[in-house]
Backbone as CSV, one residue per row, in Angstrom:
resi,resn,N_x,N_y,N_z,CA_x,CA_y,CA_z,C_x,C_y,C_z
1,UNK,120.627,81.139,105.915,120.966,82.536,105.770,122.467,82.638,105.514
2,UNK,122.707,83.480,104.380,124.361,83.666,104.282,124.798,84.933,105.060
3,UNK,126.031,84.492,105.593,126.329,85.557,106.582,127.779,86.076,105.803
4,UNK,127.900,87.491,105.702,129.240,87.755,104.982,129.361,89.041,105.796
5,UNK,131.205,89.246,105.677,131.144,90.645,106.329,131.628,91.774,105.231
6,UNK,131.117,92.875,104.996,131.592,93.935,103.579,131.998,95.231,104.310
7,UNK,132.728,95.728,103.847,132.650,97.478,104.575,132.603,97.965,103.659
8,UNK,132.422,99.230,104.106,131.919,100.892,103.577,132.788,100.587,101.788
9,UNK,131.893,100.640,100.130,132.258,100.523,99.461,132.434,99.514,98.698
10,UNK,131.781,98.089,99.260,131.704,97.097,99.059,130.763,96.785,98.748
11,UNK,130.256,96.138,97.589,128.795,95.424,97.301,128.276,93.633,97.478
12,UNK,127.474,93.083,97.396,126.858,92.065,97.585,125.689,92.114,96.243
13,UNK,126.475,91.731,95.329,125.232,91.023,94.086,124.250,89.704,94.581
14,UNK,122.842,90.293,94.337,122.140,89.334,94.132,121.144,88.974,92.863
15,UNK,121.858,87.525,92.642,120.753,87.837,90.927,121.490,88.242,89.872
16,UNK,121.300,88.843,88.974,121.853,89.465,87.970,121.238,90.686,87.840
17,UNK,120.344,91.706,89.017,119.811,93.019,88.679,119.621,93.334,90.029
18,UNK,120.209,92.936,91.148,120.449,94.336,91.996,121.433,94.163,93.128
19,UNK,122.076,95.044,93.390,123.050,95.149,94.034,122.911,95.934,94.840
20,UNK,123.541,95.602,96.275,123.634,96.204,97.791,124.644,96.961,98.312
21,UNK,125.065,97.821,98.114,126.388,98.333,98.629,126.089,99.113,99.931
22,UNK,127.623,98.769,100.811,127.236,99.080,101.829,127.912,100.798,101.783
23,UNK,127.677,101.858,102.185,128.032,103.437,101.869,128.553,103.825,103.099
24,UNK,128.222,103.328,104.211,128.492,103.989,105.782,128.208,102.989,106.827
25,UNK,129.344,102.906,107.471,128.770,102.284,108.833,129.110,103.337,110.107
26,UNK,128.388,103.360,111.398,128.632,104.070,111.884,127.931,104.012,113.459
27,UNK,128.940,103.406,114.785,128.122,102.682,115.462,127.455,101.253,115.239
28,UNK,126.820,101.216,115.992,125.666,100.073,115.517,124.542,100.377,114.394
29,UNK,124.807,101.148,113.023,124.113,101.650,112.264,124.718,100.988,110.724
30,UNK,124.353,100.735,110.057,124.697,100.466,108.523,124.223,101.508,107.519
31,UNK,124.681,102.261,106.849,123.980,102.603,105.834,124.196,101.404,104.224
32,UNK,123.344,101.620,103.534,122.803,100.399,102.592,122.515,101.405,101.158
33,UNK,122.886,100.982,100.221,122.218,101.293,98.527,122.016,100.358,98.203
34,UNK,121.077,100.263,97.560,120.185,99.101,97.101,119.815,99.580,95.343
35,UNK,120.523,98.987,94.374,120.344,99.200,92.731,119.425,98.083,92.529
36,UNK,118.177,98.171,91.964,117.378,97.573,91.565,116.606,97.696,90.913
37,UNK,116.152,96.641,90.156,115.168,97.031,88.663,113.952,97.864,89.199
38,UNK,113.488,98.392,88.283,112.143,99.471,88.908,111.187,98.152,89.364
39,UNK,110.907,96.984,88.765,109.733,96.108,88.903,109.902,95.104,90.339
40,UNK,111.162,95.368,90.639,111.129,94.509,91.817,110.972,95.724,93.141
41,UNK,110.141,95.340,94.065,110.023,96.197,95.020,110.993,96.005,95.983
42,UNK,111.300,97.248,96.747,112.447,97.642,97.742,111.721,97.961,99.097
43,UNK,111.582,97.514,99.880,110.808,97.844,101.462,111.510,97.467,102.698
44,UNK,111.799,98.212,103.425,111.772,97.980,104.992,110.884,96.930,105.325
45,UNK,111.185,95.954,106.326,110.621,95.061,106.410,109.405,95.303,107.244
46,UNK,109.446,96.318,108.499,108.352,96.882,108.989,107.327,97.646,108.099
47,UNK,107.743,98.123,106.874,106.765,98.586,105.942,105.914,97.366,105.569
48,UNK,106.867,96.130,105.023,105.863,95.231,104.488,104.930,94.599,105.571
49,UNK,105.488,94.500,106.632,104.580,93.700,107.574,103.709,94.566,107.996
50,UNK,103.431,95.920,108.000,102.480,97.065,108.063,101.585,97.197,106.804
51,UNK,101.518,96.430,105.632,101.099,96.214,104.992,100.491,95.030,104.743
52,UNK,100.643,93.578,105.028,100.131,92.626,105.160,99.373,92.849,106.164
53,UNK,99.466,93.361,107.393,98.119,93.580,108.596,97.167,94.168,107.653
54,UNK,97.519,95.269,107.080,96.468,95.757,106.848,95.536,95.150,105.606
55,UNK,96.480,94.512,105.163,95.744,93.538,104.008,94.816,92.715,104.665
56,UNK,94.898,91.971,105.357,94.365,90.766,106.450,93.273,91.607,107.115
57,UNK,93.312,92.859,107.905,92.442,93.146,108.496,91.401,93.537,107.638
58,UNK,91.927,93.988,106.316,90.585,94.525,105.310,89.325,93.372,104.479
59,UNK,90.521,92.419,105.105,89.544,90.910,104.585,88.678,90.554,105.690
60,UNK,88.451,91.250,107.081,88.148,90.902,107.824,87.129,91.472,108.295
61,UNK,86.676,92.165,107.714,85.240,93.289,107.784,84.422,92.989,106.769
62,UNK,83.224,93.394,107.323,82.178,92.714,107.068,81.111,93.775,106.308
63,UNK,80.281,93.144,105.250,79.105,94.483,104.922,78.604,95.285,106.239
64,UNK,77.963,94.179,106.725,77.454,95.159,107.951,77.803,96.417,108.979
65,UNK,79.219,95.445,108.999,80.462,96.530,110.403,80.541,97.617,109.513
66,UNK,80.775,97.604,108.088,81.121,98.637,107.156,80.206,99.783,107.303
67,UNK,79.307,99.022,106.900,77.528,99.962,107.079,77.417,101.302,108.404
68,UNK,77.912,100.006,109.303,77.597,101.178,110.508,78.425,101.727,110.959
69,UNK,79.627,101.803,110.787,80.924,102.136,110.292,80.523,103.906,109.807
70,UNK,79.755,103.444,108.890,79.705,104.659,107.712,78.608,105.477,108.236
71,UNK,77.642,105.345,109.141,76.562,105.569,109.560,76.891,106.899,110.394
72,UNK,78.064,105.681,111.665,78.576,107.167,112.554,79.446,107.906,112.183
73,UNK,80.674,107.927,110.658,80.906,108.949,110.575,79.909,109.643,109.778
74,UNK,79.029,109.339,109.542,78.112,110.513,109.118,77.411,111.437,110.359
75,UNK,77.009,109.981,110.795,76.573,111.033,112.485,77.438,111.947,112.856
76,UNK,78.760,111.514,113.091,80.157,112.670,113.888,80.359,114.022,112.685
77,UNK,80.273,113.774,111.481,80.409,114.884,110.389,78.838,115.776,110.508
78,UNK,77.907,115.021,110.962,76.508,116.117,110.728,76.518,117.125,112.364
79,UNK,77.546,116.826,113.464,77.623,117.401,114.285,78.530,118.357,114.497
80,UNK,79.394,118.289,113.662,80.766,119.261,113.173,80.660,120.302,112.519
């Protein structure tokens, strides 16, 4: 991991298409701009890992569980 220190106004190129500038620090807080090509994706890292669960868990169900799954929300919607 490269460790560098930048303040407020300062950027960090990575690559040849996107760049990090830092805009605000404040406290124990950073603010961050991030210039990047539209095709490369930009995420919070808790977004992506909230997204791989859910990738993983959707591989993890089954016709059947699905089935009955679908059964009781029909049951809970025909009682509503």
């Amino acid at each position: 991991m490269l460790v560098i220190r930048r303040r407020p106004g300062e950027s960090v190129l990575i690559g040849d298409g996107i760049e990090i500038e830092i805009l605000e620090t404040n406290g124990g807080q950073v603010k961050l701009g991030i210039r990047a090509p539209k095709e490369i994706p930009v995420l919070r890292k808790e977004v992506w890992l909230t997204g791989c669960e859910n990738e993983a868990a959707s591989h993890s169900v089954t016709q059947p569980s699905l089935a009955g799954l679908v059964e009781k929300v029909a049951e809970w919607r025909s009682r509503t």
